[in-house]
C-alpha positions as CSV (number, residue, x, y, z in Angstrom):
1,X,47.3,78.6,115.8
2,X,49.2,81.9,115.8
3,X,51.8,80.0,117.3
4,X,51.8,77.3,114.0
5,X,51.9,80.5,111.4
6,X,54.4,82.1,112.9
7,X,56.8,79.4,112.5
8,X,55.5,78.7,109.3
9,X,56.0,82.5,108.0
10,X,59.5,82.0,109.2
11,X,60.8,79.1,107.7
12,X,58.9,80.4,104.4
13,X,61.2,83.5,104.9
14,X,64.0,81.6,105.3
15,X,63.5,79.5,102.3
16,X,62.6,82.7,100.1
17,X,66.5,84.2,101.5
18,X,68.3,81.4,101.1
19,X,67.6,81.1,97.5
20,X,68.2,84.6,97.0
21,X,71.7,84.1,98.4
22,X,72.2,81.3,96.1
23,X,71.3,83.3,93.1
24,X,73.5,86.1,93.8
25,X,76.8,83.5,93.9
26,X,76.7,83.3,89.9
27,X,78.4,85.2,87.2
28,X,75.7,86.8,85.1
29,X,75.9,85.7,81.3
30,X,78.8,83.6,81.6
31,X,78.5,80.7,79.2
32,X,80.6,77.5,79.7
33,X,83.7,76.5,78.4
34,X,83.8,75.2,74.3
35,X,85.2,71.7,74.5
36,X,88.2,71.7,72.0
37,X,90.8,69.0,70.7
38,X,94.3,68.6,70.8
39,X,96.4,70.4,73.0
40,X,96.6,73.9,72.7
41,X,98.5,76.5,74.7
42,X,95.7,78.6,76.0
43,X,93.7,75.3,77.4
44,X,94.5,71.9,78.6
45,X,93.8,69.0,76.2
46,X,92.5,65.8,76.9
47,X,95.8,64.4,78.0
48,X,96.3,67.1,80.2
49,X,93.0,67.8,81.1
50,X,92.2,69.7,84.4
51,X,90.0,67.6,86.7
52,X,86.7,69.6,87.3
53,X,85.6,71.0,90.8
54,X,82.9,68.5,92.8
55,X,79.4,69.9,93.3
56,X,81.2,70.0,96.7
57,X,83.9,72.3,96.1
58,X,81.5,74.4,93.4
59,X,79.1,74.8,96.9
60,X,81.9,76.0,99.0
61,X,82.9,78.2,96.5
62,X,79.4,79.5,96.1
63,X,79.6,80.2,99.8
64,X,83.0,81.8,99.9
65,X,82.2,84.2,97.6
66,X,80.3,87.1,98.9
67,X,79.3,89.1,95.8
68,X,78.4,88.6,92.6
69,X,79.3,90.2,88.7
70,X,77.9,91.3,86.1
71,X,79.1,90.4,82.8
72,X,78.8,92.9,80.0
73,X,79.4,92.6,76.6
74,X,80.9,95.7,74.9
75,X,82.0,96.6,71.1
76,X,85.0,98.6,71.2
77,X,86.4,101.0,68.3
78,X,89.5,99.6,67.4
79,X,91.4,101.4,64.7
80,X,94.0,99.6,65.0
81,X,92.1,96.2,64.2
82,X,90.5,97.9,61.2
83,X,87.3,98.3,62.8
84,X,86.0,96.8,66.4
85,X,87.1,94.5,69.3
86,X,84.8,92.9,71.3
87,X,85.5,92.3,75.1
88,X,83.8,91.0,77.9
89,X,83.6,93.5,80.9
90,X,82.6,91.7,84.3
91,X,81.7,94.7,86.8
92,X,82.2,94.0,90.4
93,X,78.8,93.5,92.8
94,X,77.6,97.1,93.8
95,X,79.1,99.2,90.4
96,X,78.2,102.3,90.1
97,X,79.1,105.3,88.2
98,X,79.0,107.6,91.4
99,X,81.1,105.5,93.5
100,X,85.0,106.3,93.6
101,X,86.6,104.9,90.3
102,X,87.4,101.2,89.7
103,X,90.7,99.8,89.3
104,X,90.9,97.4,85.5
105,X,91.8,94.1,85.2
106,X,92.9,93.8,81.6
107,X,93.3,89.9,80.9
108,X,94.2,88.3,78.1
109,X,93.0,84.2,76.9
110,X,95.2,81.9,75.8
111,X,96.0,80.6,72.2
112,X,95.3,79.0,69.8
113,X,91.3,80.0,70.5
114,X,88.2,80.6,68.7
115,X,86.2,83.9,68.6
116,X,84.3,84.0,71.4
117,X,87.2,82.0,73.6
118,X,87.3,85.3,75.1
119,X,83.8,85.2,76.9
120,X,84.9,82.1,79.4
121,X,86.7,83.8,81.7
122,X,84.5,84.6,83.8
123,X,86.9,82.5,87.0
124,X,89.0,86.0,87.2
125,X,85.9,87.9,88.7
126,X,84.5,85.0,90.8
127,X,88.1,85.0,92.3
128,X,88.0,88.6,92.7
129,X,84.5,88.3,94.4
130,X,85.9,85.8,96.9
131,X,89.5,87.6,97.7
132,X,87.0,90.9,98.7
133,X,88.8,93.0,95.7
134,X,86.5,95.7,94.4
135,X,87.7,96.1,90.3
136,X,86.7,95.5,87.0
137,X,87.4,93.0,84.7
138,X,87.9,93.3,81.1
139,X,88.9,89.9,78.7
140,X,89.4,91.2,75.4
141,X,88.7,88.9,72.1
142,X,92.4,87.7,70.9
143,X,91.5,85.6,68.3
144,X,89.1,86.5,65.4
145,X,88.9,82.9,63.7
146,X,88.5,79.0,65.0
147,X,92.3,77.9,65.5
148,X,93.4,81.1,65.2
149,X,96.8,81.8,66.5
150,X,98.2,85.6,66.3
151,X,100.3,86.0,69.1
152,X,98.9,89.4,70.0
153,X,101.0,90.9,67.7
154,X,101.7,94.0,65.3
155,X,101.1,91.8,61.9
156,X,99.7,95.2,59.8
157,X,98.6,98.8,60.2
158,X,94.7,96.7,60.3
159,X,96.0,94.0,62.5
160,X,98.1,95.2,65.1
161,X,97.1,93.4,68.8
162,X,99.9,95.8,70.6
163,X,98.0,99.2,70.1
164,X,94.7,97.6,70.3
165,X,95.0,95.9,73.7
166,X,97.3,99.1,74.9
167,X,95.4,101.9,73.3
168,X,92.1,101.3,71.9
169,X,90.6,99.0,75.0
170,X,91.5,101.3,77.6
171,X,90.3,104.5,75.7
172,X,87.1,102.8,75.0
173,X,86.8,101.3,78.7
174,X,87.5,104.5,80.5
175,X,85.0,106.2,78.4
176,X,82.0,103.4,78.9
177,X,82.8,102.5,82.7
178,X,83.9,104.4,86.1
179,X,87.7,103.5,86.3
180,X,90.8,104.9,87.3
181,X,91.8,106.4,83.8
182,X,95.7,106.0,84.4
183,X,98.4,103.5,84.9
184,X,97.5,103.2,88.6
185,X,94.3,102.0,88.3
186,X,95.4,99.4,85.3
187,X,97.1,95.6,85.2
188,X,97.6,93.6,82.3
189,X,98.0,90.1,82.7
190,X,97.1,86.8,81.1
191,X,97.2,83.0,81.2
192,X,99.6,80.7,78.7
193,X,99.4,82.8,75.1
194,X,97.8,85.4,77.4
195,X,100.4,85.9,79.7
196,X,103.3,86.1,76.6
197,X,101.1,89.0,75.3
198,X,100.4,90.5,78.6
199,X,104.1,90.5,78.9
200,X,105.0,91.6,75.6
201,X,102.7,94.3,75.4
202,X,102.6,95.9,78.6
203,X,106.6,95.9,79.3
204,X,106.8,97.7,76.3
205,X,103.6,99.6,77.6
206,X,104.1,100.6,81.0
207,X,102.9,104.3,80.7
208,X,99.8,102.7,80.2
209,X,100.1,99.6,83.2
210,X,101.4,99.6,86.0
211,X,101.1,96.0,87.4
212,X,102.3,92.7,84.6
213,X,101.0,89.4,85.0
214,X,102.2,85.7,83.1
215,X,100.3,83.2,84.8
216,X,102.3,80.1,82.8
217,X,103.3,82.2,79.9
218,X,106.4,81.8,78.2
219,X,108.8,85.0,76.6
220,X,109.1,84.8,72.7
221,X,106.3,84.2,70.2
222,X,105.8,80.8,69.4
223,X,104.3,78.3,66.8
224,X,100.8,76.5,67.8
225,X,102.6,73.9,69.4
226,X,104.5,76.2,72.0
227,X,107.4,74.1,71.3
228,X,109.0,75.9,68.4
229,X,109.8,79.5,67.9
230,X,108.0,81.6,65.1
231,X,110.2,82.7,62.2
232,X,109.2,86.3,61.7
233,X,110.8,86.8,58.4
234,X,113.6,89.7,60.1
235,X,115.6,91.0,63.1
236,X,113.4,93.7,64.3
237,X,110.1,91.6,63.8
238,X,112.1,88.7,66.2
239,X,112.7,91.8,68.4
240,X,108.9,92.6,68.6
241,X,108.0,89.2,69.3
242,X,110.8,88.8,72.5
243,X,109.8,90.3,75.7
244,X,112.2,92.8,76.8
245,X,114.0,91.8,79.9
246,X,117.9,94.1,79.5
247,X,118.8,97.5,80.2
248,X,116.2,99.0,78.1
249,X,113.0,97.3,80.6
250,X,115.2,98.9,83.4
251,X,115.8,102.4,82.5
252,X,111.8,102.3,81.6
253,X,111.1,101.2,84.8
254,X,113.0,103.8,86.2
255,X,110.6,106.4,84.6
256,X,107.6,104.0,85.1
257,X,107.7,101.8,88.6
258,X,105.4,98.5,88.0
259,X,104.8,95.0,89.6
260,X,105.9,92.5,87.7
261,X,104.7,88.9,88.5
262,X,105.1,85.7,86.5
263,X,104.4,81.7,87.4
264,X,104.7,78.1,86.0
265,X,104.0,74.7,87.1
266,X,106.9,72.4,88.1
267,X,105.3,69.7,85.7
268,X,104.9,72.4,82.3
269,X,107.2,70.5,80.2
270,X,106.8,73.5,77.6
271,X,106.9,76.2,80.1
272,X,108.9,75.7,82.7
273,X,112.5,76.2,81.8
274,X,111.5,79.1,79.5
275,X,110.4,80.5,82.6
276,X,113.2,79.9,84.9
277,X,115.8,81.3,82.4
278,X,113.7,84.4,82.2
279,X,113.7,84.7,85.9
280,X,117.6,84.5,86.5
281,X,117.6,87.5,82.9
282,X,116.0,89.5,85.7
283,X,118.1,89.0,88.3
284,X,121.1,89.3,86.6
285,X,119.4,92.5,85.0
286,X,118.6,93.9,89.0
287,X,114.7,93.9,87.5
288,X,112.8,94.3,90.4
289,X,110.0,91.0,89.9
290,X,108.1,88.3,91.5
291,X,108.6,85.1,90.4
292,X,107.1,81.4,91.6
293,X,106.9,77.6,90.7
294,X,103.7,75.9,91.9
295,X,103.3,72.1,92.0
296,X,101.1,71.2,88.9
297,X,101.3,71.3,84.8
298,X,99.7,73.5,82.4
299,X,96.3,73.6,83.3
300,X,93.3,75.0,84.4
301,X,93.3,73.7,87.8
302,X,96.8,75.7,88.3
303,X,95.4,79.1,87.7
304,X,92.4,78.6,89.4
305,X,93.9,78.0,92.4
306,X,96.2,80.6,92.5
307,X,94.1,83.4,90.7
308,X,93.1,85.1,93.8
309,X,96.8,85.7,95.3
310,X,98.1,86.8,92.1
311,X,94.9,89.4,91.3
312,X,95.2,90.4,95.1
313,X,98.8,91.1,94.7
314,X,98.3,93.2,91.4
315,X,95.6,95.4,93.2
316,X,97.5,95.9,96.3
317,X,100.8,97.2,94.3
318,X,98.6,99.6,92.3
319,X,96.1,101.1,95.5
320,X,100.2,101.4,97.0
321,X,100.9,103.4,94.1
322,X,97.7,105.9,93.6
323,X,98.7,106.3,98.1
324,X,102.3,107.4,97.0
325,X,100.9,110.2,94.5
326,X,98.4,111.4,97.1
327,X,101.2,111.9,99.2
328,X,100.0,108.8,101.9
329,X,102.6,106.8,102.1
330,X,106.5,106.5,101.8
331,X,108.0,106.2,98.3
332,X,109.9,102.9,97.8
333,X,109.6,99.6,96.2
334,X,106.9,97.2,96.6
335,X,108.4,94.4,95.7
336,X,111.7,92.1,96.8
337,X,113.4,90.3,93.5
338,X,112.4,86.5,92.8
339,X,109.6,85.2,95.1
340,X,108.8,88.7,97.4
341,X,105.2,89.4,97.7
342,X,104.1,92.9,97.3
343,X,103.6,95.2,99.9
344,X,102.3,98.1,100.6
């Protein structure tokens, strides 16, 4: 009989573990994704809808993934908003505010959106979780109505996207969380919408990042459609609304070194192009970047997949960065121009 209850005390234990395993694969508080119409930039529509992963793939996923995150939900002051901005913060599986600081991932939804568009995001720390990468992830609300459509830009002293996503969410962030409070311990980056503000903000930014991201972005604000360029109303708000990519993004990088990465799918009819020209602006400019077409359109599926190379990548040119301060490794560049991977 002792025999019989000792196997039966170990398969119970077995049973009680792999369920704890199980639980620990999910992102806490993460709710699912708001099924929209049309076809917006920030989200596939149903005529380029991303096919969903099988219970199959979701499994090995669950079993790739060797930590879990915690999402938070934080109110930041946001002066230049006239008031707050919500984001969601997704803290990495072990935080703690006596551990050495966390590196930020600040990332950006895509648009048009809703209000709480900003909360289903939570794909960025699951791929973090699964590429090992110990960091913080922050998605910021872009959009403060259903439809709305502000290009993360300066529109008023009480609306102004810019200094909100540049200054007010990393003030607030360092202050709440255990980060790295400087430009080597920060990356901006979004997808679609998100990745023309990432862009747009933090290459005029780069004091305050120092690793840019456009995962299928595009380089000049546009309508709703993504297929027409907003009319601002005058030269220097057409200025604001163009991401820098001449002499005056390479003299700043000259005083600020960053990594910056952008992609597109080779079937994005809106994207694509848009995205090659601004690749050959940098070369002819000698910008430093890294720059890659992926089979696929404008969808999901895309930045899924490649979400753990191009987070990876971002975190290994910024830990290459805080070494150079501290005096651990050579100075140089860590990256080649058009399609060389960081290194560090």
């Amino acid at each position: 009989m002792s025999r019989w209850r000792a196997i039966v005390v170990g398969l119970a234990t077995t049973v009680v573990l792999a369920a704890c395993a199980a639980a620990a694969m999910a992102v806490v508080r993460e709710p699912p994704a708001r099924a929209r119409t049309g076809s917006p930039r920030g989200a596939p529509g149903p005529s380029h809808a991303a096919p969903g992963p099988s219970h199959a793939a979701l499994r090995r996923g669950a079993r790739r993934a060797s930590a879990t995150a915690r999402a938070v939900g934080v109110l930041c002051p946001s002066p230049s908003l006239g008031g707050t901005l919500p984001a969601e913060v997704y803290l990495p599986a072990g935080y703690s505010t006596r551990a050495a600081p966390y590196p930020v991932i600040y990332f950006l939804h895509g648009l048009p959106a809703g209000p709480t568009t900003y909360t289903t995001n939570g794909f960025v720390a699951r791929a973090l979780a699964a590429a090992h990468q110990r960091a913080i992830v922050v998605a910021p609300q872009g959009a403060r109505s259903a439809g709305s459509d502000r290009e993360y830009l300066d529109w008023s002293p009480s609306e102004n996207w810019p200094a909100a996503i540049a200054d007010d969410l990393p003030a607030c962030i360092d202050s709440r969380f255990n980060t790295i409070a400087n430009r080597w311990g920060r990356a901006l980056m979004g997808l679609s919408a998100g990745g023309y503000g990432a862009f747009n903000i933090g290459l005029r930014n780069l004091q305050s990042f120092a690793a840019v991201e456009s995962w299928s972005g595009y380089f000049v604000a546009t309508d709703p459609s993504g297929e027409h360029v907003l009319n601002l109303g005058s030269p220097a708000a057409q200025t604001a609304a163009t991401v820098p990519q001449g002499a005056g993004l390479r003299a700043a990088l000259g005083s600020w070194p960053a990594f910056i990465g952008f992609y597109v799918g080779n079937q994005d009819a809106r994207f694509l192009q848009m995205n090659v020209r601004f690749d050959a602006a940098l070369r002819r400019g000698g910008i430093t970047h890294v720059f890659r077409i992926y089979p696929g359109g404008h969808t999901g599926a895309l930045w899924r997949a490649h979400a753990r190379l191009w987070l990876t990548w971002a975190l290994r040119y910024l830990a290459a960065g805080r070494a150079r301060q501290a005096g651990q490794a050579p100075p140089g560049p860590a990256t080649s121009v058009s399609g060389g991977a960081p290194v560090g």
